[in-house]
C-alpha positions as CSV (number, residue, x, y, z in Angstrom):
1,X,-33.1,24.4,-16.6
2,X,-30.6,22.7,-19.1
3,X,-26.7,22.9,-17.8
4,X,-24.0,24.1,-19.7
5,X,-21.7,22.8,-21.5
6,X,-19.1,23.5,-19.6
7,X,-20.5,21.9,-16.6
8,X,-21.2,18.3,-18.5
9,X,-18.0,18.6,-19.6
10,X,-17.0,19.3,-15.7
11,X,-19.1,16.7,-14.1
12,X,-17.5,14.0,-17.2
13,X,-13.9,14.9,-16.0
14,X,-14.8,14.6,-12.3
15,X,-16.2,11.3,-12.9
16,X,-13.7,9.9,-15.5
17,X,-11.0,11.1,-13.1
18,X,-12.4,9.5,-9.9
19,X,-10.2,6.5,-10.1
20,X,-6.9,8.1,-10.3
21,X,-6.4,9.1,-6.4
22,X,-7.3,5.1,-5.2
23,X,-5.2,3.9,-7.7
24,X,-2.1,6.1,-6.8
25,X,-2.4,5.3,-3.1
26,X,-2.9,1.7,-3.9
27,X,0.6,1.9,-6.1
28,X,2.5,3.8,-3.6
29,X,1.5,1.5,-0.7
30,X,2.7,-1.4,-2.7
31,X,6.1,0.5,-3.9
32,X,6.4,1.0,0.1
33,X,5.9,-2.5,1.2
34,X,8.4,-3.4,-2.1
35,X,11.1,-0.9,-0.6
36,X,10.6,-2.3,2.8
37,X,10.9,-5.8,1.5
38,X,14.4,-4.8,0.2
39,X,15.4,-3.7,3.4
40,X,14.5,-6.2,5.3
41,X,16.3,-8.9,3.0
42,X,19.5,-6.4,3.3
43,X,19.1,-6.4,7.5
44,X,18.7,-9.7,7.8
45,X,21.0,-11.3,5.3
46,X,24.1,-8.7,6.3
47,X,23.5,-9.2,9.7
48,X,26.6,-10.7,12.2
49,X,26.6,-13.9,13.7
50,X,25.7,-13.6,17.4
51,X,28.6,-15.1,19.7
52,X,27.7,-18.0,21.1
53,X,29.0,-16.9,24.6
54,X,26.1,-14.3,24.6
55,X,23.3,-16.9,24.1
56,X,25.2,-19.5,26.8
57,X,26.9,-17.0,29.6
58,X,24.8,-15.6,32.1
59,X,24.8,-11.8,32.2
């Protein structure tokens, strides 16, 4: 029996709209790794000096 319409017009969105959810994860992992790039650069470039006592003294 032929199909509708309405469901090739369905099954043509579901397939034309498959590659949206990988590519949206794929662009929020990388916003995430971007953010936590910036972060890491902030920690580690506002970061104190360590005494040189602490390294050398024993505790």
């Amino acid at each position: 029996m032929p199909r509708s319409r309405r469901e090739l017009r369905l099954e043509q969105q579901q397939q034309r709209g498959s590659w949206h959810w990988p590519a949206g994860i794929a662009i929020g992992l990388l916003v995430m790794i971007l953010v936590n790039l910036v972060f890491i650069f902030i920690a580690v470039s506002g970061a104190d000096e360590v005494v040189p006592s602490y390294n050398i003294e024993a505790r």
